[in-house]
mmCIF file of the N, C-alpha and C atoms, coordinates in Angstrom:
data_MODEL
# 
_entry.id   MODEL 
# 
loop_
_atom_site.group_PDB 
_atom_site.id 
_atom_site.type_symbol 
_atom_site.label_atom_id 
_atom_site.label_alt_id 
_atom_site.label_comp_id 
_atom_site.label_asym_id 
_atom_site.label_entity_id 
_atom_site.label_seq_id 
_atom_site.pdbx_PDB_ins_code 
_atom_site.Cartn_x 
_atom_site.Cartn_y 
_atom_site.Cartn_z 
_atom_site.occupancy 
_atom_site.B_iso_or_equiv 
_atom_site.pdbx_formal_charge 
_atom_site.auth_seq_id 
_atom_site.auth_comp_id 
_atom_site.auth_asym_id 
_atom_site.auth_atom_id 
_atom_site.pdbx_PDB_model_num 
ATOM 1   N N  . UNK A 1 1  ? -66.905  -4.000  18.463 1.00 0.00 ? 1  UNK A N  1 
ATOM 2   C CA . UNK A 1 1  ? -67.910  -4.544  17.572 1.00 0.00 ? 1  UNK A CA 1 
ATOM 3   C C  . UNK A 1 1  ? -67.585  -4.228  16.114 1.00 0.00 ? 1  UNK A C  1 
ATOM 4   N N  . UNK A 1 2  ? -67.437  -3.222  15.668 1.00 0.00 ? 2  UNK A N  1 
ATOM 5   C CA . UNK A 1 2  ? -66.675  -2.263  14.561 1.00 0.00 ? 2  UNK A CA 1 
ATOM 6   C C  . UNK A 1 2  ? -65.723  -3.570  13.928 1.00 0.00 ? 2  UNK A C  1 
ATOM 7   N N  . UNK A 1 3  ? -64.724  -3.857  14.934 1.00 0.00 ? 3  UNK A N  1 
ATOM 8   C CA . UNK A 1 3  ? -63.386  -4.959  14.261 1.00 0.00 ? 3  UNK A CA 1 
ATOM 9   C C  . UNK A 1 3  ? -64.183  -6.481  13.995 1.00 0.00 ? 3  UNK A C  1 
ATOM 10  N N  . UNK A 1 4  ? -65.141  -6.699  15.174 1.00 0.00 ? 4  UNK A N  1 
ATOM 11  C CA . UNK A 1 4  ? -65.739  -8.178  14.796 1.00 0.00 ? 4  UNK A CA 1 
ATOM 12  C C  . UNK A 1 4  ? -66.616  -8.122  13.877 1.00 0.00 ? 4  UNK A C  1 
ATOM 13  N N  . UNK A 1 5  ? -67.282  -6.764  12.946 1.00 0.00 ? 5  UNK A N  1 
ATOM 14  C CA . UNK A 1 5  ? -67.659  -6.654  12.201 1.00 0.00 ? 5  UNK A CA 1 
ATOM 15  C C  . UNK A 1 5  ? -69.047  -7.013  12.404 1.00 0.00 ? 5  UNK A C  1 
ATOM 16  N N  . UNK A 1 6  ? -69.576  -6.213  12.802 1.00 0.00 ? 6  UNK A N  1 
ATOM 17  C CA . UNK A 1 6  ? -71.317  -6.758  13.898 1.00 0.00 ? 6  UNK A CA 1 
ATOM 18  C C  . UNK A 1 6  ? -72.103  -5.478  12.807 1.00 0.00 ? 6  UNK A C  1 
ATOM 19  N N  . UNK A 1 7  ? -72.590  -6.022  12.371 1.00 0.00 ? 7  UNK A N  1 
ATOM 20  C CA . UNK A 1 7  ? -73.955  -5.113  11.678 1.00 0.00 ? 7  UNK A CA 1 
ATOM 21  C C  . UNK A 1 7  ? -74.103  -3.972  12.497 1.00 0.00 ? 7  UNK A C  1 
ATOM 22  N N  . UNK A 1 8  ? -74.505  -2.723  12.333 1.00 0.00 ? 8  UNK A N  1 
ATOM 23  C CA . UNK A 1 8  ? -74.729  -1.964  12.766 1.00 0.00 ? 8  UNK A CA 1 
ATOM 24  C C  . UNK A 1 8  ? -75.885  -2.027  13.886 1.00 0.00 ? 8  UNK A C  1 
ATOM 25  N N  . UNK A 1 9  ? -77.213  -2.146  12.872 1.00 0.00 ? 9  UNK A N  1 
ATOM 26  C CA . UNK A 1 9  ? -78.392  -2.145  13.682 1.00 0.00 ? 9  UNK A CA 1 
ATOM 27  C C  . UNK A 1 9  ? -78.432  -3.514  14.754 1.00 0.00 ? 9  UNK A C  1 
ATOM 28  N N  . UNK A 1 10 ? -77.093  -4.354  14.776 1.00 0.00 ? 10 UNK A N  1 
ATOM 29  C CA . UNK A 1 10 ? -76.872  -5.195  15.972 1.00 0.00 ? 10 UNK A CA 1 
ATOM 30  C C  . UNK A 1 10 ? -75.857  -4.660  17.223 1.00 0.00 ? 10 UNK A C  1 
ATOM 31  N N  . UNK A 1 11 ? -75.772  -3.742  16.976 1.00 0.00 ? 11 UNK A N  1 
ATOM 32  C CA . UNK A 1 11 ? -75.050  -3.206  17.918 1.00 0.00 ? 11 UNK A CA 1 
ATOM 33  C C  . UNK A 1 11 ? -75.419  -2.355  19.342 1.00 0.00 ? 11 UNK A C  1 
ATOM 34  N N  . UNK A 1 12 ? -77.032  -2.894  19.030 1.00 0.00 ? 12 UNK A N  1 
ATOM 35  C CA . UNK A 1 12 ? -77.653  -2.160  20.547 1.00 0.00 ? 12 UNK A CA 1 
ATOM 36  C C  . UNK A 1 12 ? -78.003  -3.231  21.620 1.00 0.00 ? 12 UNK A C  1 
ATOM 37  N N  . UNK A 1 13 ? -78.088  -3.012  23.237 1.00 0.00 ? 13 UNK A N  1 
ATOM 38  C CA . UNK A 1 13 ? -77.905  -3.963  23.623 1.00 0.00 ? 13 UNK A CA 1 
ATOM 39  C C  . UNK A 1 13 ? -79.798  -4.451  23.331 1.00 0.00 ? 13 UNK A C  1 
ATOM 40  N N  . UNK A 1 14 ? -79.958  -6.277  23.676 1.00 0.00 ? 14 UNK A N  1 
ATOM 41  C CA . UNK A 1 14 ? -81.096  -6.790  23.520 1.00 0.00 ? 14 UNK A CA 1 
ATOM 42  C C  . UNK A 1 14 ? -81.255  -7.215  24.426 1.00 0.00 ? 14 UNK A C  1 
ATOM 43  N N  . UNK A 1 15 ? -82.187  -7.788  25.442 1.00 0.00 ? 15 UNK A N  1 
ATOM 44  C CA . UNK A 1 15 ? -82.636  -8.260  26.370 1.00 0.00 ? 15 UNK A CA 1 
ATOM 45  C C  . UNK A 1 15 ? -82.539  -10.007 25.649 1.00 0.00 ? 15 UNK A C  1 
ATOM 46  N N  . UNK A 1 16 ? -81.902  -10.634 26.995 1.00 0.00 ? 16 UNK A N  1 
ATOM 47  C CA . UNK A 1 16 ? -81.959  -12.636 26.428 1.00 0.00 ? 16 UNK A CA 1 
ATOM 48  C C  . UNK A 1 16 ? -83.502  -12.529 25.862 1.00 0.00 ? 16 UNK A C  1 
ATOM 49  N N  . UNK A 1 17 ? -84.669  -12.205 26.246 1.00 0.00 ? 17 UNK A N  1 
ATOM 50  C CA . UNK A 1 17 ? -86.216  -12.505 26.110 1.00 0.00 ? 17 UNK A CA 1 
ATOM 51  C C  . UNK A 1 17 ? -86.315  -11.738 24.316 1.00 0.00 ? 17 UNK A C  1 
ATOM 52  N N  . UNK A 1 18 ? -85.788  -10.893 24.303 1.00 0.00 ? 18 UNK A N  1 
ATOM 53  C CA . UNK A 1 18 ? -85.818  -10.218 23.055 1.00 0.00 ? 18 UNK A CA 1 
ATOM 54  C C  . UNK A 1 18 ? -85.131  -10.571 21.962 1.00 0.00 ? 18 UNK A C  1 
ATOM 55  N N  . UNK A 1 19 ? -84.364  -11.372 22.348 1.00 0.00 ? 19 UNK A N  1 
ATOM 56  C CA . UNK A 1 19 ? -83.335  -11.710 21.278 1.00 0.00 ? 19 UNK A CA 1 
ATOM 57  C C  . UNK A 1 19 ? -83.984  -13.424 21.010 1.00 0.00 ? 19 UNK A C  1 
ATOM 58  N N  . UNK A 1 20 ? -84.359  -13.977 22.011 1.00 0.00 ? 20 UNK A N  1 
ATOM 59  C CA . UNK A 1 20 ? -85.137  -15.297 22.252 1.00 0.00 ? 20 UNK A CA 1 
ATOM 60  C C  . UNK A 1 20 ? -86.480  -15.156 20.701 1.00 0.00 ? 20 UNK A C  1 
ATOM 61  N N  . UNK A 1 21 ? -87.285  -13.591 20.813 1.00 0.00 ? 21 UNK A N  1 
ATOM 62  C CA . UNK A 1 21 ? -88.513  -13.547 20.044 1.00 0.00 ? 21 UNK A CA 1 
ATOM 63  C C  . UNK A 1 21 ? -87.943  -13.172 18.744 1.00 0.00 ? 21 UNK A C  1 
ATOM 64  N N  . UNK A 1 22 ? -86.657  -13.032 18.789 1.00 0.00 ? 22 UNK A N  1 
ATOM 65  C CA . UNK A 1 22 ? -86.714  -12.660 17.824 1.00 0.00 ? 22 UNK A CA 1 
ATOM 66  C C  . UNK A 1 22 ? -86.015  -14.468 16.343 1.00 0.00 ? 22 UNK A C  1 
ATOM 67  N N  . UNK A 1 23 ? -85.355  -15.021 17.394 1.00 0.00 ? 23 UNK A N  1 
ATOM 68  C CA . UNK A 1 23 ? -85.131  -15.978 16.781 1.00 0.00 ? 23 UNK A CA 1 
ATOM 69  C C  . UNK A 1 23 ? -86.168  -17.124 16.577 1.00 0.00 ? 23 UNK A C  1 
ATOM 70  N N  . UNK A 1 24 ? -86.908  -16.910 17.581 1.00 0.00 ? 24 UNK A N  1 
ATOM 71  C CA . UNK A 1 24 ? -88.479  -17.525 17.236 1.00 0.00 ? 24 UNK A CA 1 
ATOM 72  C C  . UNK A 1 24 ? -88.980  -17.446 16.170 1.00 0.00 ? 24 UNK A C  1 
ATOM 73  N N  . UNK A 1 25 ? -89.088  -15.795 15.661 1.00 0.00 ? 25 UNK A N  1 
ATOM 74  C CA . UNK A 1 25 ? -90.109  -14.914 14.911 1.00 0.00 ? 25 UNK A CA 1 
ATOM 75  C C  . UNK A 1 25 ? -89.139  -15.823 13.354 1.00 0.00 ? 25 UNK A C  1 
ATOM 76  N N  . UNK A 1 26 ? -87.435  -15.933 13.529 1.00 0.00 ? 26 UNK A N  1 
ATOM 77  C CA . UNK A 1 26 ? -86.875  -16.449 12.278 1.00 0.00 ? 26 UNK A CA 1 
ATOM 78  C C  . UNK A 1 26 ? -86.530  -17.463 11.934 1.00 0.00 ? 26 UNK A C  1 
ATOM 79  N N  . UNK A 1 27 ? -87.031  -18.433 13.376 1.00 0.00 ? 27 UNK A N  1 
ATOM 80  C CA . UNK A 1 27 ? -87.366  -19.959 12.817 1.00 0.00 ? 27 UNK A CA 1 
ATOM 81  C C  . UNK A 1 27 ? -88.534  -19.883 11.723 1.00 0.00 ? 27 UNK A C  1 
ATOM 82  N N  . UNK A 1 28 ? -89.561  -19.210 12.690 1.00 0.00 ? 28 UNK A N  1 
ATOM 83  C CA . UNK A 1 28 ? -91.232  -18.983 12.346 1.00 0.00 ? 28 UNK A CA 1 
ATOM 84  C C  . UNK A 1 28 ? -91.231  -18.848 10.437 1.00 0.00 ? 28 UNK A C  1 
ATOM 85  N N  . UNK A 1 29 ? -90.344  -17.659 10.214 1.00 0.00 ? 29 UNK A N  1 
ATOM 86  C CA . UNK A 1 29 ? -90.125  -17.507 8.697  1.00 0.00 ? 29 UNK A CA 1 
ATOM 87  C C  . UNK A 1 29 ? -89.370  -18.449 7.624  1.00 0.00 ? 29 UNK A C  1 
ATOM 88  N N  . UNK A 1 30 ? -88.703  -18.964 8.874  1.00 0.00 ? 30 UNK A N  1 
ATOM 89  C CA . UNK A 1 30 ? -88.029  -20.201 8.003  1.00 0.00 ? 30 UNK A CA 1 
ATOM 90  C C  . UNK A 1 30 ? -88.830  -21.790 7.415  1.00 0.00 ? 30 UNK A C  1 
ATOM 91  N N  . UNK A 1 31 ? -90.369  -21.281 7.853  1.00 0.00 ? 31 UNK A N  1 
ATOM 92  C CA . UNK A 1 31 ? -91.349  -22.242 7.768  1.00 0.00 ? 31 UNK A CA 1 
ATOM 93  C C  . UNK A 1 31 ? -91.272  -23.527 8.713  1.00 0.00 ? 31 UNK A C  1 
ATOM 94  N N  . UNK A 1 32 ? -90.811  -23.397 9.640  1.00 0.00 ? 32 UNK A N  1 
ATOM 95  C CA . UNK A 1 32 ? -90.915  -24.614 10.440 1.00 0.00 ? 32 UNK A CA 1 
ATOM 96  C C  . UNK A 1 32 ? -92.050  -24.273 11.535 1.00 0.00 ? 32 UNK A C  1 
ATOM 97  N N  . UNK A 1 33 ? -92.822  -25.053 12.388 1.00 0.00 ? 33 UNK A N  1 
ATOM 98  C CA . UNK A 1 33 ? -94.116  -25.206 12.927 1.00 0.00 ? 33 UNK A CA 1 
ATOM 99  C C  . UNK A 1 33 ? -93.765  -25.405 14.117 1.00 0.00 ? 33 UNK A C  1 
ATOM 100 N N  . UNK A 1 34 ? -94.545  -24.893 15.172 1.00 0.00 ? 34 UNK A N  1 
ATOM 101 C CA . UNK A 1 34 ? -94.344  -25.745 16.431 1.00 0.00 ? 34 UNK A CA 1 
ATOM 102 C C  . UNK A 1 34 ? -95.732  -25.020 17.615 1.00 0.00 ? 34 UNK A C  1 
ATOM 103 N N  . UNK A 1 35 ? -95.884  -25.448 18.382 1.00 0.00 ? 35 UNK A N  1 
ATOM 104 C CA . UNK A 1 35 ? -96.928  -25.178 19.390 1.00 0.00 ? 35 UNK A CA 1 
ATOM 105 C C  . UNK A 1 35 ? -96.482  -24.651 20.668 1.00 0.00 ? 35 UNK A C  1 
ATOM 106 N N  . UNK A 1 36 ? -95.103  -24.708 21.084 1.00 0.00 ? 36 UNK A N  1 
ATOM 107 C CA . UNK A 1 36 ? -94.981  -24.723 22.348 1.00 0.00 ? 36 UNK A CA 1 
ATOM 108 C C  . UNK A 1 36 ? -93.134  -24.696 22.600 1.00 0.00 ? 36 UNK A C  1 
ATOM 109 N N  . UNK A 1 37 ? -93.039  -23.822 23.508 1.00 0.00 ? 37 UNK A N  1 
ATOM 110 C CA . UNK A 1 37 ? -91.659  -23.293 23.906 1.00 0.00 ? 37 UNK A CA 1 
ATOM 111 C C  . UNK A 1 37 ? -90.826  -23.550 25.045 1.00 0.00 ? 37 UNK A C  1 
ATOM 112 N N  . UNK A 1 38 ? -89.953  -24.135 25.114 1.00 0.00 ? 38 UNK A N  1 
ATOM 113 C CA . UNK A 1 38 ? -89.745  -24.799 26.434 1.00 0.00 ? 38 UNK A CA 1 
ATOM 114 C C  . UNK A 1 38 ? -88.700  -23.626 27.230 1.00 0.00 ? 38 UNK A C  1 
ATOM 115 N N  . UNK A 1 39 ? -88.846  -23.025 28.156 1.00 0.00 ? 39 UNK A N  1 
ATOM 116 C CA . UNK A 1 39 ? -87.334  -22.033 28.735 1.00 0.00 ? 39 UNK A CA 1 
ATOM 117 C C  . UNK A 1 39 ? -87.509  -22.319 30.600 1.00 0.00 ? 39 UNK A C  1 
ATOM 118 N N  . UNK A 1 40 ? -86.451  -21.494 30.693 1.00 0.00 ? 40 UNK A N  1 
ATOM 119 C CA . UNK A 1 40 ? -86.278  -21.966 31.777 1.00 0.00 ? 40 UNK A CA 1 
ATOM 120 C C  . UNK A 1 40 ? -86.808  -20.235 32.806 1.00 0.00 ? 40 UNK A C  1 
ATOM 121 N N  . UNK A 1 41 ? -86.778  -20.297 33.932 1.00 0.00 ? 41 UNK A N  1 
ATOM 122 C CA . UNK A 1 41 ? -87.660  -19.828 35.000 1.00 0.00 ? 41 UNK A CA 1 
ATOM 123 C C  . UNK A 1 41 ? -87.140  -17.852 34.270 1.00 0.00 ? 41 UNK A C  1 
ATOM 124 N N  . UNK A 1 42 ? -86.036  -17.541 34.071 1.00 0.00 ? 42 UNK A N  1 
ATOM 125 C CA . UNK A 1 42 ? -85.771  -16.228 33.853 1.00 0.00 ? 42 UNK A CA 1 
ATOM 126 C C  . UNK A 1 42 ? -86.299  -15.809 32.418 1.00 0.00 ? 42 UNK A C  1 
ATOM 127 N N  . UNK A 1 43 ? -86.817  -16.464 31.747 1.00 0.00 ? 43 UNK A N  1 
ATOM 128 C CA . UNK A 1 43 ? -87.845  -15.924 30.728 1.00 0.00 ? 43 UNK A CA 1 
ATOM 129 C C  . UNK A 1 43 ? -89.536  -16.005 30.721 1.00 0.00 ? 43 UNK A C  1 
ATOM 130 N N  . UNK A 1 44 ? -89.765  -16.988 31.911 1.00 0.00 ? 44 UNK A N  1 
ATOM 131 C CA . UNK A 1 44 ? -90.600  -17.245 32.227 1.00 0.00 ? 44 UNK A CA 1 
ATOM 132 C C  . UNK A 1 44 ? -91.524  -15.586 33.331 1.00 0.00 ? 44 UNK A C  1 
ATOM 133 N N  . UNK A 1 45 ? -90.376  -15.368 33.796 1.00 0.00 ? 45 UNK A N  1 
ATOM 134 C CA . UNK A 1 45 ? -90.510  -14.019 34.405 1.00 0.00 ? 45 UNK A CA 1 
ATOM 135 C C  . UNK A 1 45 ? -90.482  -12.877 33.862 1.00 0.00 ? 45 UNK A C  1 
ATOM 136 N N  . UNK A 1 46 ? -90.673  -13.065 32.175 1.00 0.00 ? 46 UNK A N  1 
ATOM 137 C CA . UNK A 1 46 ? -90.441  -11.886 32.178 1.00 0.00 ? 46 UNK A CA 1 
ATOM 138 C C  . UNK A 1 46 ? -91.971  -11.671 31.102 1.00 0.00 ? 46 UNK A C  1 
ATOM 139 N N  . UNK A 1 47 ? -92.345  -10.413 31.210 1.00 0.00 ? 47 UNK A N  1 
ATOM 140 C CA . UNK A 1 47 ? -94.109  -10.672 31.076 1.00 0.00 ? 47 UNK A CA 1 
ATOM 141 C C  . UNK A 1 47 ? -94.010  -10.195 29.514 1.00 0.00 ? 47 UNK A C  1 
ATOM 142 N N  . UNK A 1 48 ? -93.339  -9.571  29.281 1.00 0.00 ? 48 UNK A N  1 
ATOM 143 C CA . UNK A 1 48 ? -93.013  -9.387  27.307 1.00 0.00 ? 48 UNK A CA 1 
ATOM 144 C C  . UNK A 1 48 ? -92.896  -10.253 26.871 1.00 0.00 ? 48 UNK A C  1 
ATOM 145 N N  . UNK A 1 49 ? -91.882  -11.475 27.035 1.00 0.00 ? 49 UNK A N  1 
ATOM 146 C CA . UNK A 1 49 ? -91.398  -12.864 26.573 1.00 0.00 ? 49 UNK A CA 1 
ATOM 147 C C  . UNK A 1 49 ? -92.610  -13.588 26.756 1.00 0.00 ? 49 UNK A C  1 
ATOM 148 N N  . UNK A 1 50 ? -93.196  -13.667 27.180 1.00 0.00 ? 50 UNK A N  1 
ATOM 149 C CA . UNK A 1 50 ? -94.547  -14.367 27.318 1.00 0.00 ? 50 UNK A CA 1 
ATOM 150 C C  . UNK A 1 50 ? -95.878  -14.234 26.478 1.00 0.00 ? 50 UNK A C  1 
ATOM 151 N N  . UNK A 1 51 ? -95.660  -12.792 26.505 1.00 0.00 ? 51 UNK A N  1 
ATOM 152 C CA . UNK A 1 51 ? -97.209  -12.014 25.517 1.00 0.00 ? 51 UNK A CA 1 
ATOM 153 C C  . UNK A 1 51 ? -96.632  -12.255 24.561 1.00 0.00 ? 51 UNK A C  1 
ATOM 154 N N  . UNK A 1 52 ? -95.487  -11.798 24.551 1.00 0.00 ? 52 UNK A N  1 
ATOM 155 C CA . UNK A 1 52 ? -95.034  -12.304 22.654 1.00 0.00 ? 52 UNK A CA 1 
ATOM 156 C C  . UNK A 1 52 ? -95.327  -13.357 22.412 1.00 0.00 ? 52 UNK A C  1 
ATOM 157 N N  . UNK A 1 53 ? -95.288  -14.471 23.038 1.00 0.00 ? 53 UNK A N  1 
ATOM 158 C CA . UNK A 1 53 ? -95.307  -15.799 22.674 1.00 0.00 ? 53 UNK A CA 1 
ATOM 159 C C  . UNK A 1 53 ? -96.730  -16.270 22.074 1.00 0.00 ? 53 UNK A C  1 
ATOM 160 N N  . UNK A 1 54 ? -97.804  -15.785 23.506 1.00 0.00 ? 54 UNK A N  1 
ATOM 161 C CA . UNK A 1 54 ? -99.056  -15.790 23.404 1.00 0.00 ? 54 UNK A CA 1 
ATOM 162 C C  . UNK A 1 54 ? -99.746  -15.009 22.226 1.00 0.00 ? 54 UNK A C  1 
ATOM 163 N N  . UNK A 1 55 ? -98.958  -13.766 21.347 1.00 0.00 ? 55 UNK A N  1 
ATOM 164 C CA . UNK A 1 55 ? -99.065  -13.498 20.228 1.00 0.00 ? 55 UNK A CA 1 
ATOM 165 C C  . UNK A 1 55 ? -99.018  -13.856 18.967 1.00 0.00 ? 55 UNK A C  1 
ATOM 166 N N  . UNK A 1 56 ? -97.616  -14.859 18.739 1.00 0.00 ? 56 UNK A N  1 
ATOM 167 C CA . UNK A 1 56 ? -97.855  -15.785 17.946 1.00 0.00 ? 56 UNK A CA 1 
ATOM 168 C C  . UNK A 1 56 ? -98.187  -17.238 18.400 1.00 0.00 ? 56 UNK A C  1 
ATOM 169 N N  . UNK A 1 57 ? -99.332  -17.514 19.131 1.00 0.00 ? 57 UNK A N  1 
ATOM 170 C CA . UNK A 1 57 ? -100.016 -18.611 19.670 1.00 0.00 ? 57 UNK A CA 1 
ATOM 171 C C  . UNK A 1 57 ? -98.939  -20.004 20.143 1.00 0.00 ? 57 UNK A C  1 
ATOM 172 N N  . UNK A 1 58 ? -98.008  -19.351 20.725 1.00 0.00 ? 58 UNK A N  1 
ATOM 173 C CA . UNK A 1 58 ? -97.149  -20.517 21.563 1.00 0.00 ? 58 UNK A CA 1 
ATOM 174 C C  . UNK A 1 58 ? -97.516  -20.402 22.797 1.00 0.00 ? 58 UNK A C  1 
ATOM 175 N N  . UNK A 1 59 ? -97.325  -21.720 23.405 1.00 0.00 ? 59 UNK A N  1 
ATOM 176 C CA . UNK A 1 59 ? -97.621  -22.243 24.401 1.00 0.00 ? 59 UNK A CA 1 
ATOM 177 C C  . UNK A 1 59 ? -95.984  -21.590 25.467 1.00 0.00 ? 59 UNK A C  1 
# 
């Protein structure tokens, strides 16, 4: 990671669901809008990826 030159504080591992909220959270800042999230069954299972969602009021 060091040679590909990866930010530090990116260098821990993230869960797909975590890394999913988090690019959400930087569409979200990038001012674009939306209601509703489409994924497929392995984020759907996972009960963090979900509350997060239901936190910032996505469907």
């Amino acid at each position: 990671m060091d040679r590909a030159r990866v930010p530090a504080d990116r260098q821990a591992f993230h869960s797909k669901p975590e890394i999913a909220i988090e690019e959400i959270d930087r569409v979200i800042a990038a001012g674009l809008r939306f209601g509703c999230v489409l994924a497929d069954a392995g984020y759907g299972l996972s009960a963090p990826f979900r509350h997060s969602l239901s936190e910032r009021g996505l469907q």
